[in-house]
C-alpha positions as CSV (number, residue, x, y, z in Angstrom):
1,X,18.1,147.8,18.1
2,X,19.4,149.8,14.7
3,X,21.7,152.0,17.1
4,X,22.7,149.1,19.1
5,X,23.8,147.1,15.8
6,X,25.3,150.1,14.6
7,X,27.5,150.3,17.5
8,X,28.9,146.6,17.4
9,X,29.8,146.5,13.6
10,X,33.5,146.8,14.1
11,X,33.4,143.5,16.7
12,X,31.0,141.9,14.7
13,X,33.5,142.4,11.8
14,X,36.0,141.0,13.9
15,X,34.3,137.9,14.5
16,X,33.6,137.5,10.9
17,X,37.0,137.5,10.1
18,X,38.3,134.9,12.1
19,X,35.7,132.5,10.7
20,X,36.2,133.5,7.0
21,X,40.3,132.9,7.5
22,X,39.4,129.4,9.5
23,X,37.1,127.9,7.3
24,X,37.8,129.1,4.0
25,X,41.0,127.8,2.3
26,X,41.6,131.2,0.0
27,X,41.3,133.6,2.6
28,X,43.6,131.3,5.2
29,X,46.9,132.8,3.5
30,X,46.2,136.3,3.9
31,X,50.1,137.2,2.8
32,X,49.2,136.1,-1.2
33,X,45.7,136.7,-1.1
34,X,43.7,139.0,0.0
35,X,45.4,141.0,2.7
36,X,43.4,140.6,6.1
37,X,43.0,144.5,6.4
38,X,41.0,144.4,3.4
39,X,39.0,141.5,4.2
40,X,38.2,143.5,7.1
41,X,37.1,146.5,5.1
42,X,34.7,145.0,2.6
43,X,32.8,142.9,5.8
44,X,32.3,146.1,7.4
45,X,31.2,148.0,4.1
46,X,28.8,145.2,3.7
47,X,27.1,145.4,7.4
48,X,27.1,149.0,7.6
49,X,24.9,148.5,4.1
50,X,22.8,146.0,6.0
51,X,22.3,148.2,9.2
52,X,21.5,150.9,7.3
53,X,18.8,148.7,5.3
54,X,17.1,148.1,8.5
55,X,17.4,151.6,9.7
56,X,15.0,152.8,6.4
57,X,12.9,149.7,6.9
58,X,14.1,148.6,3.4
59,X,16.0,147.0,1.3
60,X,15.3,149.2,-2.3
61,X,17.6,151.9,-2.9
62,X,20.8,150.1,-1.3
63,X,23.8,151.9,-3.2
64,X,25.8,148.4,-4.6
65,X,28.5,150.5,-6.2
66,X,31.0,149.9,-3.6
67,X,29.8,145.7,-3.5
68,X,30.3,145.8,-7.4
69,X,33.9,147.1,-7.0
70,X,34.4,144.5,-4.7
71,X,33.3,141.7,-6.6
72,X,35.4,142.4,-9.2
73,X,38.1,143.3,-6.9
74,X,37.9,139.7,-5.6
75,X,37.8,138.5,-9.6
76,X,41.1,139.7,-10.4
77,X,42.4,138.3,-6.9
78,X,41.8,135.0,-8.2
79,X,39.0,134.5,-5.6
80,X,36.6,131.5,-6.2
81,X,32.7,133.4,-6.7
82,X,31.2,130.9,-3.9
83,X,33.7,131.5,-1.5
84,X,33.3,135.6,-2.2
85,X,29.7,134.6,-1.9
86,X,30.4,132.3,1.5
87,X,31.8,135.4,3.3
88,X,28.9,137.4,3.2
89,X,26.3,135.2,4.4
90,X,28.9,134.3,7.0
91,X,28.5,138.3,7.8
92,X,24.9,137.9,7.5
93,X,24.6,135.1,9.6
94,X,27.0,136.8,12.3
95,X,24.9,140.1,12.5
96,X,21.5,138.2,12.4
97,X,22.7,135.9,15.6
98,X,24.5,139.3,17.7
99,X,20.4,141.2,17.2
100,X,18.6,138.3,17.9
101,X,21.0,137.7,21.5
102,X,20.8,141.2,22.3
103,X,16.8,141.0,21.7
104,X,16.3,138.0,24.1
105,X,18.2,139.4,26.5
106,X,15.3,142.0,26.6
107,X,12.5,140.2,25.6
108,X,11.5,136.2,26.3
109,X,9.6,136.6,22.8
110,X,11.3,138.2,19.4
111,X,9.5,141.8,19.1
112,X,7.7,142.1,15.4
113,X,11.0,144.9,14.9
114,X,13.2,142.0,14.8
115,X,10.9,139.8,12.3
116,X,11.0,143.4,10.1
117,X,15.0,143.5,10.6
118,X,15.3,140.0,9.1
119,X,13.1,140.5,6.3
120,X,14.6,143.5,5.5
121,X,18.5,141.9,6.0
122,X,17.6,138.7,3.2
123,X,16.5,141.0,1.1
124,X,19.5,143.3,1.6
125,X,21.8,139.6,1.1
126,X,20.1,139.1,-2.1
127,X,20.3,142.1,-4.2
128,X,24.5,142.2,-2.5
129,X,25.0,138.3,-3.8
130,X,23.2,139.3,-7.2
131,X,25.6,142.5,-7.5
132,X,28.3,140.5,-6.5
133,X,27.7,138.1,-9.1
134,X,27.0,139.9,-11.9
135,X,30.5,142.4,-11.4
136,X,32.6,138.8,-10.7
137,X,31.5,137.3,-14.1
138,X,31.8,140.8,-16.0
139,X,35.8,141.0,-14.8
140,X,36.1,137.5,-15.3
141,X,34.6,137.6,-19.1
142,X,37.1,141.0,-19.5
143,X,40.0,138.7,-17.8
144,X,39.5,135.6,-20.1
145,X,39.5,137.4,-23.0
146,X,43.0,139.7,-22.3
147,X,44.4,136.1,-21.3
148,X,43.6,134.9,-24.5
149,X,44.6,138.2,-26.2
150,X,48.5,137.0,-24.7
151,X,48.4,133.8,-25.2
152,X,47.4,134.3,-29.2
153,X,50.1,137.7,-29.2
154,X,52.1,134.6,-27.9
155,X,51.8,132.3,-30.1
156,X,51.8,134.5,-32.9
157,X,55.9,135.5,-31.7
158,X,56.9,132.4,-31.5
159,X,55.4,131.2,-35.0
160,X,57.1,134.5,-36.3
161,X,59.9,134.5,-34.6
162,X,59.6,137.8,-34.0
163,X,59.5,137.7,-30.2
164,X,58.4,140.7,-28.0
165,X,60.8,144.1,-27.3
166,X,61.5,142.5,-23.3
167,X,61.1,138.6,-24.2
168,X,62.3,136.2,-26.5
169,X,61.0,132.5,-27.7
170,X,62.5,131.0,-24.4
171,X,60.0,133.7,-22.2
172,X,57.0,133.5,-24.2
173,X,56.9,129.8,-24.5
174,X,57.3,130.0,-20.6
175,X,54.6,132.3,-20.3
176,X,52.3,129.8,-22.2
177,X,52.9,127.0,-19.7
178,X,55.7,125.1,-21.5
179,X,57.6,122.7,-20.2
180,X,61.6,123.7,-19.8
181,X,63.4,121.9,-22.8
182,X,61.9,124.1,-25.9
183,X,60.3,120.4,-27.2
184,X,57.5,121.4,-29.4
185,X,55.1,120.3,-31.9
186,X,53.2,123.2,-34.4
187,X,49.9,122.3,-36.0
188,X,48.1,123.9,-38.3
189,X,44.6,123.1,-39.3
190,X,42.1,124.4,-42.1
191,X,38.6,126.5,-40.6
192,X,35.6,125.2,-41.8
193,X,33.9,128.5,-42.2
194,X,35.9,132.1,-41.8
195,X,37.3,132.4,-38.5
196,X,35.3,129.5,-37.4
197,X,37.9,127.0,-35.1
198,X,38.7,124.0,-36.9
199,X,40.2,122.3,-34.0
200,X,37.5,123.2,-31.7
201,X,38.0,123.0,-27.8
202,X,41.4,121.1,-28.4
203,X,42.7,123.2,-26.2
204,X,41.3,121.8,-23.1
205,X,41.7,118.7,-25.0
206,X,44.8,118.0,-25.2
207,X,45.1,119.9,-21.3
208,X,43.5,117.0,-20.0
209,X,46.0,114.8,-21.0
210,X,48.6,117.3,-19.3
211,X,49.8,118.9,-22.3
212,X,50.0,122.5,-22.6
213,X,49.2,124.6,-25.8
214,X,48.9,127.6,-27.1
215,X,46.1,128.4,-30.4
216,X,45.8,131.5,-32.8
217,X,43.0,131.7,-34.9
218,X,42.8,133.5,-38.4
219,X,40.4,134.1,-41.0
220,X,41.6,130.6,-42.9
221,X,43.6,128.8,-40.3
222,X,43.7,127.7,-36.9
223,X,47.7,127.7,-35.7
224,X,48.9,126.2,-32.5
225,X,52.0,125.6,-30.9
226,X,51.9,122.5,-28.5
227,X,54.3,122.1,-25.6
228,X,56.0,118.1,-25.3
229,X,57.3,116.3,-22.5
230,X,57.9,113.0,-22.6
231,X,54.9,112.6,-24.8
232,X,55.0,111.1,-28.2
233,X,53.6,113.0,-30.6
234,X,51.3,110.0,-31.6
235,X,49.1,111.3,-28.5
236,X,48.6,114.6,-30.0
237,X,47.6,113.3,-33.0
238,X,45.4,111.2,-31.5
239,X,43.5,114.1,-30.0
240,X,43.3,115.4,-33.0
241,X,42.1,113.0,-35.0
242,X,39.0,112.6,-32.1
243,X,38.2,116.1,-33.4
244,X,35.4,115.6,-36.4
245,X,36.2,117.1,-39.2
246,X,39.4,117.7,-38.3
247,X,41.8,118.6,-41.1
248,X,45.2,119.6,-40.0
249,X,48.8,119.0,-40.8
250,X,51.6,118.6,-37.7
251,X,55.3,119.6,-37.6
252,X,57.7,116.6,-36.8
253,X,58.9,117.3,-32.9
254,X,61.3,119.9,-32.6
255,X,63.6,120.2,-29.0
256,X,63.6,124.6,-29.2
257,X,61.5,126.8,-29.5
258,X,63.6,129.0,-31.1
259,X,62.9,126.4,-34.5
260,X,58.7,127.2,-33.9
261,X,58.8,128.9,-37.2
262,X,60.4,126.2,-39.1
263,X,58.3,123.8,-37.2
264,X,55.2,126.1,-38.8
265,X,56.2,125.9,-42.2
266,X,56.9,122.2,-42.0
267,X,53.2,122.0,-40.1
268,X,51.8,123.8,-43.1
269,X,53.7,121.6,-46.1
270,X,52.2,118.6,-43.8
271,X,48.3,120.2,-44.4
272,X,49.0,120.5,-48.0
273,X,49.3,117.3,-48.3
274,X,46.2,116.4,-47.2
275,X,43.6,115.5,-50.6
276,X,41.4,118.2,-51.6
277,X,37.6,118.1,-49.4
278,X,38.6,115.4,-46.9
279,X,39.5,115.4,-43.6
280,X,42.6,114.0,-41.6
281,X,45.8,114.5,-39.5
282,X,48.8,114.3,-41.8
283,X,52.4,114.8,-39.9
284,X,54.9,115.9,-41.9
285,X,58.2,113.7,-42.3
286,X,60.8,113.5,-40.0
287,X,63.4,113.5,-43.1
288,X,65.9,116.0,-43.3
289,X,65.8,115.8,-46.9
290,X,61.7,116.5,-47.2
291,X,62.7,119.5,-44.5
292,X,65.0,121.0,-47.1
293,X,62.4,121.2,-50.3
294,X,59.8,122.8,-47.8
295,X,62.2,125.5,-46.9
296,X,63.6,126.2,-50.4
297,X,60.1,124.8,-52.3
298,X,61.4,126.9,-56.0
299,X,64.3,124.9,-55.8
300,X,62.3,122.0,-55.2
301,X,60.1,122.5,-58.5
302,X,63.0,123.1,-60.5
303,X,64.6,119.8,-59.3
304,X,61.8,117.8,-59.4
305,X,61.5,119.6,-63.3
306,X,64.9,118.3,-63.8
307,X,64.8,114.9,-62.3
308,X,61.3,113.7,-63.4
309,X,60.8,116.1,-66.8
310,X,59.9,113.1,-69.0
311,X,57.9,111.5,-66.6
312,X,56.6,114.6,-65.7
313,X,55.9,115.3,-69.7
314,X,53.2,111.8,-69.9
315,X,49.9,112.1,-70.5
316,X,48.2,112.7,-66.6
317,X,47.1,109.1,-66.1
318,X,50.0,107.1,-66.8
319,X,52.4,110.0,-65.3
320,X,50.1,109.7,-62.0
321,X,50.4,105.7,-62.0
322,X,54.6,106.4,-62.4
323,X,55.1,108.7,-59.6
324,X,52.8,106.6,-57.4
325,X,54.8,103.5,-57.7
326,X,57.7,105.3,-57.2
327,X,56.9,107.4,-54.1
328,X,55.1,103.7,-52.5
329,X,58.0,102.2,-53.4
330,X,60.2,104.7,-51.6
331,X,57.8,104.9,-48.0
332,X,58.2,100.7,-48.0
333,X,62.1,101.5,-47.5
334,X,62.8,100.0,-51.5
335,X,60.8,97.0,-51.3
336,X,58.6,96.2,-54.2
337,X,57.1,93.5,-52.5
338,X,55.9,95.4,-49.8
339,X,54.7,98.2,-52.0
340,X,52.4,95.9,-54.3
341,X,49.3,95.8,-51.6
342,X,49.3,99.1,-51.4
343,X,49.3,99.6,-55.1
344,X,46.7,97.0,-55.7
345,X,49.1,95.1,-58.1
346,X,51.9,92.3,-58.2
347,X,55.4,93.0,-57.3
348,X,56.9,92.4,-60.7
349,X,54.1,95.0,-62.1
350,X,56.2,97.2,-59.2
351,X,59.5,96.2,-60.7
352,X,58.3,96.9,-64.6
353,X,56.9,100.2,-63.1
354,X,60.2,101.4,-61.7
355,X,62.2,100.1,-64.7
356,X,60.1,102.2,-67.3
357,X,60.8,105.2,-64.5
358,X,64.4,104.7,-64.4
359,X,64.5,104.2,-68.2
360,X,63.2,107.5,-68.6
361,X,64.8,109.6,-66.4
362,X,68.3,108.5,-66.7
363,X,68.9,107.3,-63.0
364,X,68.8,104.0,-61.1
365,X,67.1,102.6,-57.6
366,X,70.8,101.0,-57.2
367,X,72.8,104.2,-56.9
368,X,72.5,106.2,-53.6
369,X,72.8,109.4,-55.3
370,X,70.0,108.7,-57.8
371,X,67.5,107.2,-54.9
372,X,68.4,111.1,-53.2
373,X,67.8,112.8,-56.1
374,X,64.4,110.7,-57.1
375,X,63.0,111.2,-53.5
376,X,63.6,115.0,-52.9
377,X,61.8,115.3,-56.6
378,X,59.0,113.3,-55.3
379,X,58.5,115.3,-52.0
380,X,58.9,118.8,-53.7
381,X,55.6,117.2,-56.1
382,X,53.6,116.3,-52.7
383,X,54.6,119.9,-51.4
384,X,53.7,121.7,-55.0
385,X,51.5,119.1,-57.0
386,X,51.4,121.3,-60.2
387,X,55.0,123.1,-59.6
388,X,57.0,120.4,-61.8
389,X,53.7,119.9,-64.1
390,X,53.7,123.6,-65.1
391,X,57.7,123.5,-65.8
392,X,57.2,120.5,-68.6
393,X,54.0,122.0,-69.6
394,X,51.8,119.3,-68.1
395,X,48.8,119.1,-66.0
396,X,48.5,118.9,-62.5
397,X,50.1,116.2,-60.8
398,X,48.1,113.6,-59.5
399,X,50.8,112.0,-56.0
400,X,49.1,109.6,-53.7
401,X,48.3,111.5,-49.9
């Protein structure tokens, strides 16, 4: 029977094949795949082992070497493990039936040799599926964590801007699964514990909902740059904020990637102003003006020195209560009655407030220039709380997140 088998391996190959291509969907396209010569090859490789099983009477000692390179083969193919898996107990199945018709057609009854062979064959199947397995998941472990090796190396060039020797911003953010357009978002978020994600599984997350991303984790910070569509970036926030713990700052939208490094230090003024110990999603302004003290943030202390000195110069308390009003007054688009709920207070304590304010620093909520001037010095103190303090040789700056 063993010499017989032997003998019909190549046809039996054959036959294996034709069913593997017509019943399994990854193997049907043998021209991107796995080419059908191949396919072929590691069928035969894996009866020949099963023959030769039978032919020693059994299954220990069965040199897996050659099923291990396969596996793994198959892994960097792309090839789904239970169709690898599928295509050998198609095999077995195909050897087992051409035996057991070649035995009836001797024998009315199966001879105790062919209840040995089988014995001998699923024992054979297991130890190849558990081979199999174990060299598929090994390649795939190595493969995730090179793709996640790029995709950081990635991210890391466009946050830097300094893109790789053969690809620039436009090429990497491609090779991360970005939409065409360059429209962008960067977040960055604080880890709980060294290297420890703060933003855990947002990745998948957010993909989901359709929209790519890109994460690179240091010792202090999670950093990620998140491909938009049509998406506002209310949904990404969103996802965020379903994150516990989450404590991370976001960059207004951008439309290039060639701006993902201003996006990041926008992202990062964003988290800073986030209170101290607590948690939250804080996206940055969309203001031009708040833009400029975040990318020139000396210049920002010195002008909020030189606009709000005396303020600035107050004992912490009443200085605090001062800039509040001011910078409540400003987000409610100049409205003092809009302001006072969020203050806790009437809107004429609002308009005593911003009086004392003006009286002190020389410049009035009626003259364009002045507003400018009074709420680029208030940004530059949510960006650098102390920075104007240590100028006039106060404290610490108490502004409201």
């Amino acid at each position: 029977m063993v010499v017989w088998a032997a003998s019909k391996l190549a046809g039996v190959a054959e036959v294996v094949v034709e069913e593997v291509v017509a019943r399994i969907p990854f193997y049907a396209d043998t021209s991107t795949t796995v080419p059908v010569q191949e396919l072929r090859r590691s069928v035969e490789t894996f009866l020949h082992m099963a023959v030769d099983a039978v032919a020693r009477g059994q299954a220990n000692g069965v040199d897996l070497a050659e099923a291990r390179e396969i596996a793994g083969r198959r892994a960097r193919q792309g090839a789904p493990l239970p169709e690898v898996l599928q295509v050998y107990r198609i095999a077995f199945r195909s050897l087992w039936k051409a035996m057991l018709d070649h035995e009836r057609l001797l024998s009315q009854e199966a001879p105790a040799a062919l209840l040995d062979a089988v014995t001998t064959l699923v024992d054979v199947m297991d130890q190849h599926a558990v081979a199999s397995t174990d060299a598929y998941r090994e390649v795939s472990a190595s493969m995730l964590v090179f793709q996640s090796r790029r995709r950081s190396a990635l991210v890391e060039a466009l946050l830097t801007g300094h893109p790789t020797p053969d690809s620039g911003p436009w090429e990497a953010a491609s090779l991360l699964g970005f939409p065409p357009g360059g429209r962008h978002v960067v977040v960055v978020a604080d880890t709980p514990r060294v290297a420890e994600e703060g933003l855990p599984e947002v990745e998948e997350r957010l993909a989901e909902r359709g929209i790519p991303s890109g994460w690179r984790l240091t010792p202090a910070q999670q950093l990620g740059v998140i491909g938009l569509r049509d998406e506002p970036v209310d949904t990404v926030v969103r996802v965020l904020e379903s994150i516990p713990g989450a404590r991370a700052g976001v960059s207004p939208v951008s439309d290039s990637v060639v701006d993902a490094p201003r996006s990041a230090r926008l992202a990062q003024a964003a988290l800073q102003m986030i209170p101290a110990l607590r948690s939250g999603v804080h996206v940055f302004s969309a203001s031009p003006l708040a833009a400029l003290v975040v990318c020139s943030p000396d210049e920002g202390v010195r002008l909020a020195a030189r606009v709000l000195g005396p303020v600035l110069a107050l004992p912490a308390d009443d200085r605090t209560l001062l800039i509040d009003t001011l910078w409540v007054y400003l987000e409610q688009s100049g409205s003092a009655d809009n302001a006072a709920p969020f203050l806790y207070c009437h809107p004429n304590t609002v308009r005593y407030r911003l009086r004392r304010l003006q009286d002190m620093t020389s410049r009035h909520l009626s003259s364009p220039t002045d507003v400018a001037e009074l709420t680029a010095a208030v940004y530059a103190l949510r960006l650098n709380p102390g920075g104007g303090a240590a100028r006039t040789g106060g404290g610490a700056v108490g502004v409201r997140p």
